[in-house]
C-alpha positions in Angstrom: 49.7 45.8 -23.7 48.3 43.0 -25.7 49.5 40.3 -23.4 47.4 42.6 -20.8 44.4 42.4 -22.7 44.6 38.8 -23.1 45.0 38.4 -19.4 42.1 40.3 -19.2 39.6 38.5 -21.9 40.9 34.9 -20.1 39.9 36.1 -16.2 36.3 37.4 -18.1 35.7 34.5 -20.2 37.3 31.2 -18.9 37.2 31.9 -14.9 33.3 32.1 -15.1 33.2 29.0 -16.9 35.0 27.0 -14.5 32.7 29.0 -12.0 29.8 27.5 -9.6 28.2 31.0 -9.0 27.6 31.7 -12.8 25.3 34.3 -12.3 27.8 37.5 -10.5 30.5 35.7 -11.6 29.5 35.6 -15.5 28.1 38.3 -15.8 30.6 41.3 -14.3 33.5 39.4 -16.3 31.3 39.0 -19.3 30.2 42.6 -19.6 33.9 44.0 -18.9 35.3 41.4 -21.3 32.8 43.1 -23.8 34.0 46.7 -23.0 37.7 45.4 -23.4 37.5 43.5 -26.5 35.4 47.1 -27.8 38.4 48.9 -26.9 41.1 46.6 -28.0 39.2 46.7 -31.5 37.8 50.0 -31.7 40.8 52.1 -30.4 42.2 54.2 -33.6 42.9 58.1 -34.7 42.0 60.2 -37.4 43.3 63.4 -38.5 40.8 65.6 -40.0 40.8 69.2 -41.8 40.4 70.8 -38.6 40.7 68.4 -35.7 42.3 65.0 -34.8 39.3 62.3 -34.4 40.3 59.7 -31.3 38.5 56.6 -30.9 38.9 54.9 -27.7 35.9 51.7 -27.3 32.7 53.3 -26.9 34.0 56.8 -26.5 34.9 59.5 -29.3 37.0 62.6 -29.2 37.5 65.5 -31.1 40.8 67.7 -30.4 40.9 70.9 -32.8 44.3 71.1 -33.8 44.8 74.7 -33.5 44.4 74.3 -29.8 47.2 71.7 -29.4 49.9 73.3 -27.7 52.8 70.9 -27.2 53.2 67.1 -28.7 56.0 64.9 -26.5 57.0 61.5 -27.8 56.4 59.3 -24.3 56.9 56.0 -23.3 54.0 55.1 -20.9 51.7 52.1 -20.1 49.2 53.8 -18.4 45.5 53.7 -19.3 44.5 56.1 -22.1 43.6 55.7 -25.6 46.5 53.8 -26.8 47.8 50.6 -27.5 51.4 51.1 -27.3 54.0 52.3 -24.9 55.2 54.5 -27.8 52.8 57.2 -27.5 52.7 60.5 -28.6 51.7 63.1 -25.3 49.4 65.8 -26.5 48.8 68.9 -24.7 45.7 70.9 -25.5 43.2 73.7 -24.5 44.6 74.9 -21.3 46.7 72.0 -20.1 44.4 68.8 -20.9 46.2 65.9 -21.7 46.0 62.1 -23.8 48.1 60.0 -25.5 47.7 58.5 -28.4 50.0 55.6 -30.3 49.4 56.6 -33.8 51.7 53.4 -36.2 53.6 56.0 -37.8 54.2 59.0 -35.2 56.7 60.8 -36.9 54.1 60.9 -40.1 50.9 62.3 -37.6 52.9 64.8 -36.3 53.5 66.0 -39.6 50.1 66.2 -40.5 49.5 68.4 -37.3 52.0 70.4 -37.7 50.5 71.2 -41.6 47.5 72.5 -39.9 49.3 74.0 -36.5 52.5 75.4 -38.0 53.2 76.9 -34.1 53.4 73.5 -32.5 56.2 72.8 -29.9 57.6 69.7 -30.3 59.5 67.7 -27.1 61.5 64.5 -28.7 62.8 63.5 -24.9 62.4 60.0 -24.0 
């Protein structure tokens, strides 16, 4: 995913340079190059008393843990707010879905599972 992102910041920063049309073609790249770098840095979770706290870029979540349902340990690269392949599924309020690649998984689904003792865990691969 990294390698992605670094694909990315090169085609919004160093294409435009080498650019004769600076104005579309700076300014497009340079504004998504500034919502990718947010998200590359400001992508993280955090597990509160009563609800997990996702950052994703610009956006925030809150998911109350007592209405997680199910927790699946995925491999995916599809967009969502993680970093990783390795992502942890989580299935909440009436079948919504994210994913998440907290470092130490097996660690954040203890912590939910001290708050939401009734959480069904899928370990498939």
């Amino acid at each position: 995913m990294g390698f992605l992102h670094l694909i990315i910041l090169f085609l919004c920063f160093g294409l435009p340079v080498l650019s004769d049309e600076w104005v579309w073609i700076f300014v497009i790249p340079l504004v998504l190059g500034v919502v990718n770098l947010l998200i590359w840095f400001r992508t993280g979770y955090r597990v509160e008393a009563e609800e997990v706290v996702i950052y994703y870029g610009p956006i925030t979540l809150r998911v109350p843990i007592q209405e997680i349902e199910r927790v699946a340990f995925i491999k995916s690269p599809f967009v969502g707010p993680a970093l990783s392949v390795d992502r942890v599924g989580i299935t909440y309020s009436a079948s919504k879905f994210l994913a998440v690649s907290p470092r130490n998984q097996e660690e954040f689904l203890q912590v939910l599972r001290e708050s939401n003792p009734n959480l069904v865990v899928d370990r498939r691969d």
